[in-house]
N, CA, C and O atoms as a GROMACS GRO file, in nm:
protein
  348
    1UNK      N    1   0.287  -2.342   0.196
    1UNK     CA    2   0.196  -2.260   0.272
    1UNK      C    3   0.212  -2.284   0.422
    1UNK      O    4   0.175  -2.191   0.494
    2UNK      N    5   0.252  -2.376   0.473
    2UNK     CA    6   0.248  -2.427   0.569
    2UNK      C    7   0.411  -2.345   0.644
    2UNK      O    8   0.432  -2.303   0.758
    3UNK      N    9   0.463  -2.347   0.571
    3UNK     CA   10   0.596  -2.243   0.669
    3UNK      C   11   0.568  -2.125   0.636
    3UNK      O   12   0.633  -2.045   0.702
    4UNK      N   13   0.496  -2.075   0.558
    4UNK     CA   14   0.430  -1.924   0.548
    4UNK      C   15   0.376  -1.931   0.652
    4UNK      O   16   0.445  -1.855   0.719
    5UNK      N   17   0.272  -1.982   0.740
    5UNK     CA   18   0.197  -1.961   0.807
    5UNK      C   19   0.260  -1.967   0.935
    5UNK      O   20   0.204  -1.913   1.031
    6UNK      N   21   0.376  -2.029   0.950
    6UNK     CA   22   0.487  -2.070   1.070
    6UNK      C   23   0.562  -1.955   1.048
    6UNK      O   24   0.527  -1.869   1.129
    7UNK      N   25   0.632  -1.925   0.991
    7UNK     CA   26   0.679  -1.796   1.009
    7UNK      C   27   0.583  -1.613   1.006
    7UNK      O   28   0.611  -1.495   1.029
    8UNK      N   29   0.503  -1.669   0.977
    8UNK     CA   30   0.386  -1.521   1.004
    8UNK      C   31   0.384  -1.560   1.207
    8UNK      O   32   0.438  -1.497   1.298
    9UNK      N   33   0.319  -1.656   1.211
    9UNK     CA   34   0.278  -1.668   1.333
    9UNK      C   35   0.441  -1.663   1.442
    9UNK      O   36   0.434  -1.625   1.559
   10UNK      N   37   0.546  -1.697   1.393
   10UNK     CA   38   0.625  -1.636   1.484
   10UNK      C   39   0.654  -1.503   1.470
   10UNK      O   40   0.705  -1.431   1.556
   11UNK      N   41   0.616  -1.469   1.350
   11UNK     CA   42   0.658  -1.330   1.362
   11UNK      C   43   0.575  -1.213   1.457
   11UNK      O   44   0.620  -1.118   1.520
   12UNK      N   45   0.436  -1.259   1.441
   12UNK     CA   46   0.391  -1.221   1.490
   12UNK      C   47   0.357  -1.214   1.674
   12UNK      O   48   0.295  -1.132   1.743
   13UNK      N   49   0.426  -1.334   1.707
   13UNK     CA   50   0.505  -1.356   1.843
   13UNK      C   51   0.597  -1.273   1.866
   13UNK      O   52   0.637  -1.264   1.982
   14UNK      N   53   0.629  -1.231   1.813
   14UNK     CA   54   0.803  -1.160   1.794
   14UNK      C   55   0.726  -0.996   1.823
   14UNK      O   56   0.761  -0.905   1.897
   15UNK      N   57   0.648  -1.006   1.761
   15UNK     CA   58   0.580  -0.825   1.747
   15UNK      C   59   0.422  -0.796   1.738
   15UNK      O   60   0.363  -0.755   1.638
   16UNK      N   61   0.380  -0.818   1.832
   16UNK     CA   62   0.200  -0.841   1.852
   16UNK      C   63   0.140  -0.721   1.783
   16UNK      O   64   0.024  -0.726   1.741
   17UNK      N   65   0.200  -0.635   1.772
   17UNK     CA   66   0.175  -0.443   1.734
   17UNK      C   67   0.212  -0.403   1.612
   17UNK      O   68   0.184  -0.290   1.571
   18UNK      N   69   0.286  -0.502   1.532
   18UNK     CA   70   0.312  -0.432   1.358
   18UNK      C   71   0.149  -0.524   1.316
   18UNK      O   72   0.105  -0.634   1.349
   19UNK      N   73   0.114  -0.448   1.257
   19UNK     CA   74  -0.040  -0.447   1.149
   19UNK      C   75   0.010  -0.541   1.043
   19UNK      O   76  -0.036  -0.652   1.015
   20UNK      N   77   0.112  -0.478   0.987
   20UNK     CA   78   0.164  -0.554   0.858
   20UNK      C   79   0.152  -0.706   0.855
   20UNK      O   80   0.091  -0.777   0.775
   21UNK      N   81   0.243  -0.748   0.987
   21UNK     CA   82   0.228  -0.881   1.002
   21UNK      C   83   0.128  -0.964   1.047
   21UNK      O   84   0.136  -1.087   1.050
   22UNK      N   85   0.056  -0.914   1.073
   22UNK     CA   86  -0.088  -0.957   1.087
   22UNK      C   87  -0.178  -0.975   0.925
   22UNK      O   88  -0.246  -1.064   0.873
   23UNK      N   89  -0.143  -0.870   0.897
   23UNK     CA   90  -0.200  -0.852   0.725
   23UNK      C   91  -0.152  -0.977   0.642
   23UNK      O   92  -0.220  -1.047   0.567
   24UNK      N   93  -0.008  -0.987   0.676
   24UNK     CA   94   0.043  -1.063   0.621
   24UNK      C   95   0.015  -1.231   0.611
   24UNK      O   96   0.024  -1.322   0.529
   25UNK      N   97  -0.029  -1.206   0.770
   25UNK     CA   98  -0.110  -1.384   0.767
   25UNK      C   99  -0.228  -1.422   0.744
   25UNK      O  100  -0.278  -1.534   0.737
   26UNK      N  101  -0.280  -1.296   0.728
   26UNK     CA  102  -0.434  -1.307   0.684
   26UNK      C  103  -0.412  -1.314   0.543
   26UNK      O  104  -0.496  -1.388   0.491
   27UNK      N  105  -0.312  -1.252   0.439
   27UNK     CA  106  -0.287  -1.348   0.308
   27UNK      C  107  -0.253  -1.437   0.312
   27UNK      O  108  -0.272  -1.491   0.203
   28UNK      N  109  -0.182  -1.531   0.414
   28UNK     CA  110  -0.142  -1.648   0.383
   28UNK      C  111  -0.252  -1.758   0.420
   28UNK      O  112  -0.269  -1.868   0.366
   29UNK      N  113  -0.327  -1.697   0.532
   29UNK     CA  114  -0.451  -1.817   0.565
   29UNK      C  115  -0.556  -1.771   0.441
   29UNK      O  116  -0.665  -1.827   0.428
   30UNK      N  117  -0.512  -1.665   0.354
   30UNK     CA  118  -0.638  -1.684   0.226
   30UNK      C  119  -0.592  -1.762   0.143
   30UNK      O  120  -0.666  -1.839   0.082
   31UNK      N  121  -0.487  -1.759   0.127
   31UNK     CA  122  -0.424  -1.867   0.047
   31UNK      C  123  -0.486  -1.993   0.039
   31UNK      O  124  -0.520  -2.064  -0.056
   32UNK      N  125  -0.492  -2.005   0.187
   32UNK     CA  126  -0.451  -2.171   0.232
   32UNK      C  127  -0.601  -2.198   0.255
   32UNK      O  128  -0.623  -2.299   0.323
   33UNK      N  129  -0.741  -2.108   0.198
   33UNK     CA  130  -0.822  -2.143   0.185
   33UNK      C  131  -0.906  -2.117   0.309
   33UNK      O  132  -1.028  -2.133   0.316
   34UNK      N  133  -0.821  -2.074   0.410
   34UNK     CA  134  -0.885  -2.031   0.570
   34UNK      C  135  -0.969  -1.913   0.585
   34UNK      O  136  -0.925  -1.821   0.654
   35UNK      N  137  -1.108  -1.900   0.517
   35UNK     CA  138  -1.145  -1.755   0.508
   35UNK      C  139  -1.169  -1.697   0.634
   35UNK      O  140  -1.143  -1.577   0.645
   36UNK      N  141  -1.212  -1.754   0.726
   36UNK     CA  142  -1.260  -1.721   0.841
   36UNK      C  143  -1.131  -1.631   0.958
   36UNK      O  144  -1.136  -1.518   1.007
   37UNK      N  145  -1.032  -1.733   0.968
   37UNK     CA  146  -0.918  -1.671   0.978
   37UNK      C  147  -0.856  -1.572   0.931
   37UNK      O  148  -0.814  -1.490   1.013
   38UNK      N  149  -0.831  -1.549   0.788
   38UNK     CA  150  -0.772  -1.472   0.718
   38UNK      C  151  -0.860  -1.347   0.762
   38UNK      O  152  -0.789  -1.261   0.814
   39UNK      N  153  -0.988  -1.314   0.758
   39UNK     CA  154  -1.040  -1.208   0.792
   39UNK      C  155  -0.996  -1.189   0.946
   39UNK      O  156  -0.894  -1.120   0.957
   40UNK      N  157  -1.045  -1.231   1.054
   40UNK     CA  158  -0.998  -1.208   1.168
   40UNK      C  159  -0.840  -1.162   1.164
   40UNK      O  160  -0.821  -1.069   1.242
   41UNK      N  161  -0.744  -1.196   1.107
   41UNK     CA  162  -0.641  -1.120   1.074
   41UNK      C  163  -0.655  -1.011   1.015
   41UNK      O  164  -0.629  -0.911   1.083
   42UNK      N  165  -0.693  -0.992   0.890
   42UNK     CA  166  -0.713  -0.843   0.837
   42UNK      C  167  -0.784  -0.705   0.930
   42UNK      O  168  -0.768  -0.583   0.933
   43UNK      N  169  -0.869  -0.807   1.000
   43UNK     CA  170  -0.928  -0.713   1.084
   43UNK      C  171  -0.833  -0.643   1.193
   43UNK      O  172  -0.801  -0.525   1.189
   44UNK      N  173  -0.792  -0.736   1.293
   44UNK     CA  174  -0.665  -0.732   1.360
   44UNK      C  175  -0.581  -0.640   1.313
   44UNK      O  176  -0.558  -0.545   1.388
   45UNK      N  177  -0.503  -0.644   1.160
   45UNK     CA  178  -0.455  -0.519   1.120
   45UNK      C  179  -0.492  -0.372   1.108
   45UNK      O  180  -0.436  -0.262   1.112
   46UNK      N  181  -0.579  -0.408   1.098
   46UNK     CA  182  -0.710  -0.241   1.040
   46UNK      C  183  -0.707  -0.200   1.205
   46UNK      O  184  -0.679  -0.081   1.215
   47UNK      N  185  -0.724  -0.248   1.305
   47UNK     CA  186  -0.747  -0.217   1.424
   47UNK      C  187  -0.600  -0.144   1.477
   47UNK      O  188  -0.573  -0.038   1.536
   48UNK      N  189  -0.527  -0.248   1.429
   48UNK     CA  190  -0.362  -0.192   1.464
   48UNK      C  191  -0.311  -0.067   1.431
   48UNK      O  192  -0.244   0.012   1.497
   49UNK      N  193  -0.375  -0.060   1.264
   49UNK     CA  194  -0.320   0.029   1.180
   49UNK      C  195  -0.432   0.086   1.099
   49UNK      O  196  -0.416   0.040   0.986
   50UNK      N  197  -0.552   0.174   1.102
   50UNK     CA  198  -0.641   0.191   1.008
   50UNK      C  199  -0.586   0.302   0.907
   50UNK      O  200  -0.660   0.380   0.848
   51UNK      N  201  -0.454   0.300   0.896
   51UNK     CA  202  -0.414   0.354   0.754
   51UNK      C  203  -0.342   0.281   0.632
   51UNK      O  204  -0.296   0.320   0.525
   52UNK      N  205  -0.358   0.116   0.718
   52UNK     CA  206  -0.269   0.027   0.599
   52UNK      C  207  -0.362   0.020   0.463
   52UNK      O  208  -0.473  -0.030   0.449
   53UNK      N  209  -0.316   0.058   0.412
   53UNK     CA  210  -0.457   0.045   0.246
   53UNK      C  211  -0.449  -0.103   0.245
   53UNK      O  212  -0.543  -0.160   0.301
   54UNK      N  213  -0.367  -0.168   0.199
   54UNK     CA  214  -0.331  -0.327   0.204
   54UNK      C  215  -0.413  -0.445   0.276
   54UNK      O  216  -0.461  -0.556   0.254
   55UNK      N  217  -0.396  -0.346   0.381
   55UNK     CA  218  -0.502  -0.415   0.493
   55UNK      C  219  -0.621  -0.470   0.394
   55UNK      O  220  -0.646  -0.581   0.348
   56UNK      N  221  -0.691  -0.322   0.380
   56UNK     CA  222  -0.829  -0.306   0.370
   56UNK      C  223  -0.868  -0.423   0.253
   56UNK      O  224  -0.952  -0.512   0.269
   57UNK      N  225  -0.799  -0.405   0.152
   57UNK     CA  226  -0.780  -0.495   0.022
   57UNK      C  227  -0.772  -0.650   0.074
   57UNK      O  228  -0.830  -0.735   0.007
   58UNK      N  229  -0.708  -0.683   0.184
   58UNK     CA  230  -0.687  -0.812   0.210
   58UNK      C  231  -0.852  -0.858   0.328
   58UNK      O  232  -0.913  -0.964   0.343
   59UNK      N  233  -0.864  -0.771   0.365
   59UNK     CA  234  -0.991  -0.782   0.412
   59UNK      C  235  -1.124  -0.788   0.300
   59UNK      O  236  -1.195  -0.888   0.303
   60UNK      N  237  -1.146  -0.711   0.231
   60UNK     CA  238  -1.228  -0.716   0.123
   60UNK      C  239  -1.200  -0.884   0.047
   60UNK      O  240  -1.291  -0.962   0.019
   61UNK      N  241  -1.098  -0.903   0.031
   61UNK     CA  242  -1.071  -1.043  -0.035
   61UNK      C  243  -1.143  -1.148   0.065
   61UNK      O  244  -1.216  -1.241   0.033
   62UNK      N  245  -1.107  -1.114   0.180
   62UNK     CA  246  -1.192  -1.228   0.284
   62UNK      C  247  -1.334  -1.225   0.246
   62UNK      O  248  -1.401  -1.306   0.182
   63UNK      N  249  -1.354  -1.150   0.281
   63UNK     CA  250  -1.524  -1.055   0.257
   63UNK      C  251  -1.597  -1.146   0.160
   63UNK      O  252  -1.703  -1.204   0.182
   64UNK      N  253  -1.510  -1.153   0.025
   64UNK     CA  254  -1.581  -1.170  -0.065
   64UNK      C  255  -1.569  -1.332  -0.081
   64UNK      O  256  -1.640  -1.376  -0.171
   65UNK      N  257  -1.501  -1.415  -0.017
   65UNK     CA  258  -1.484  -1.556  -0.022
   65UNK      C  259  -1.610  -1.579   0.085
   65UNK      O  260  -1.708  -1.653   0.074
   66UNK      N  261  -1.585  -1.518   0.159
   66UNK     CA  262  -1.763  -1.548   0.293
   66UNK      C  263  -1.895  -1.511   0.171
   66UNK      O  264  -2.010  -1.530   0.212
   67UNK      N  265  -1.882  -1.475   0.070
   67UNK     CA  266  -2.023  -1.371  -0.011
   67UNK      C  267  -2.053  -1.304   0.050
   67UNK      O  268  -2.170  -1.300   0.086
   68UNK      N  269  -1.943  -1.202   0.100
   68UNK     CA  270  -2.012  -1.073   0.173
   68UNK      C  271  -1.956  -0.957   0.080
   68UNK      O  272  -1.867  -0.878   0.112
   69UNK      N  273  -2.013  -0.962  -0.019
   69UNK     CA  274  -1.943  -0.858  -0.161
   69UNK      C  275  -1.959  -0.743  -0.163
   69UNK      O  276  -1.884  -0.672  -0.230
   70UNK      N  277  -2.088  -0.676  -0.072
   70UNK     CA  278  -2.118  -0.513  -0.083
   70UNK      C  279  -1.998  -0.509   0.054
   70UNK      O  280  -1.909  -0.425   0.061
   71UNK      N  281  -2.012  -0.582   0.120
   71UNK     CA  282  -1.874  -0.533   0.261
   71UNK      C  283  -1.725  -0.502   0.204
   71UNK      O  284  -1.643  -0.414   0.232
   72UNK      N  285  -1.725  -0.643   0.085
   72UNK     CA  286  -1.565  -0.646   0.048
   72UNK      C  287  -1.595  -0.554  -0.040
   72UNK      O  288  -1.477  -0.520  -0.040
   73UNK      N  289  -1.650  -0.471  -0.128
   73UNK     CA  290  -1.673  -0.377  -0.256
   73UNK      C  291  -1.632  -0.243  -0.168
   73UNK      O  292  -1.583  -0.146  -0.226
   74UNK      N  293  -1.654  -0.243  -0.019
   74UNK     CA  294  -1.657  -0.073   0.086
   74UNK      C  295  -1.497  -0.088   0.111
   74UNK      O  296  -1.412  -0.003   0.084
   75UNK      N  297  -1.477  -0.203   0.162
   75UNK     CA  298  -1.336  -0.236   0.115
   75UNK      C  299  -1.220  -0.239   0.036
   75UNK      O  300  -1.107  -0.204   0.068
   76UNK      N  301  -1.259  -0.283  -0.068
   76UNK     CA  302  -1.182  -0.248  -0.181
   76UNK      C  303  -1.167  -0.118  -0.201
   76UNK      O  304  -1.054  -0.069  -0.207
   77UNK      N  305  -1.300  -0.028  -0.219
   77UNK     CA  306  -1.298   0.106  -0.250
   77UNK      C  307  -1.251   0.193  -0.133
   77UNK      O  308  -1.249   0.315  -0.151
   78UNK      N  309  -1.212   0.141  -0.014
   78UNK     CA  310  -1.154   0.233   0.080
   78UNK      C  311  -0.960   0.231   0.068
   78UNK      O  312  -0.879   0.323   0.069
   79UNK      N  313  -0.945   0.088   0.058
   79UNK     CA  314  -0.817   0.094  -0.022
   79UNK      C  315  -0.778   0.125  -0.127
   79UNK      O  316  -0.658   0.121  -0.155
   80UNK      N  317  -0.861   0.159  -0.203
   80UNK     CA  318  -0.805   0.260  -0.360
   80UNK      C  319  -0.790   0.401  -0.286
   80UNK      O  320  -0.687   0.467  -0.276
   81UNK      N  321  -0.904   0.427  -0.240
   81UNK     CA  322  -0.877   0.603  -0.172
   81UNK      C  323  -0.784   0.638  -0.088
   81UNK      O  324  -0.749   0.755  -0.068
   82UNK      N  325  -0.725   0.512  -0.020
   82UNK     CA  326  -0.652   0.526   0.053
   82UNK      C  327  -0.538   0.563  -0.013
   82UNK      O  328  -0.485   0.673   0.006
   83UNK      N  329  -0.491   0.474  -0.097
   83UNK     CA  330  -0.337   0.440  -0.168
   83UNK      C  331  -0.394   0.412  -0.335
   83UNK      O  332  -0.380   0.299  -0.383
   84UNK      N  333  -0.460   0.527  -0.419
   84UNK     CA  334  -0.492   0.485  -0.523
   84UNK      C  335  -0.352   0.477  -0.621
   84UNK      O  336  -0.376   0.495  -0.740
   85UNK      N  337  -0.193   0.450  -0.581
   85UNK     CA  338  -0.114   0.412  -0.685
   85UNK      C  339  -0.077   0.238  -0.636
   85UNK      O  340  -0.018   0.148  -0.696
   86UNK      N  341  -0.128   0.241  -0.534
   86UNK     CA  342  -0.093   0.072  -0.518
   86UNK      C  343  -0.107  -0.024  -0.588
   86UNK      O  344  -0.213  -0.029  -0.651
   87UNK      N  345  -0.041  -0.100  -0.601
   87UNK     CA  346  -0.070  -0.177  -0.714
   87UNK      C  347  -0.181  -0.310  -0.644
   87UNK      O  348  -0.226  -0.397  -0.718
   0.00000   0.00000   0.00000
């Protein structure tokens, strides 16, 4: 987890403006148990990009590790509508 999080964060040095990679470290600091972080990333993405469905899903996951479950539930359900074949 720890070079996941080293390579998100350079990547994200590398490109302050892709969403993705931002998204991307906000799964890896959920991973790593960082809820607080991991949301401030997801958010960061949604701001970048408010059409990543992925996003939204990785945000809702934060959501719901804080017990903020009706937030992460608007979440979840905005990323199904968004991209309802995503897996």
């Amino acid at each position: 987890m720890d070079e996941a999080l080293a390579a998100a964060r350079t990547a994200v040095s590398m490109d302050n403006q892709n969403a993705r990679l931002y998204m991307l470290m906000g799964r890896v600091q959920l991973a790593r148990r960082e809820y607080r972080s991991a949301l401030a990333e997801s958010e960061t993405a949604i701001k970048l990009n408010p059409t990543l469905a992925p996003a939204y899903c990785g945000l809702g996951d934060s959501l719901s590790y804080e017990g903020r479950y009706e937030e992460a539930i608007a979440n979840f359900e905005k990323a199904v509508e968004m991209s309802p074949n995503h897996p």
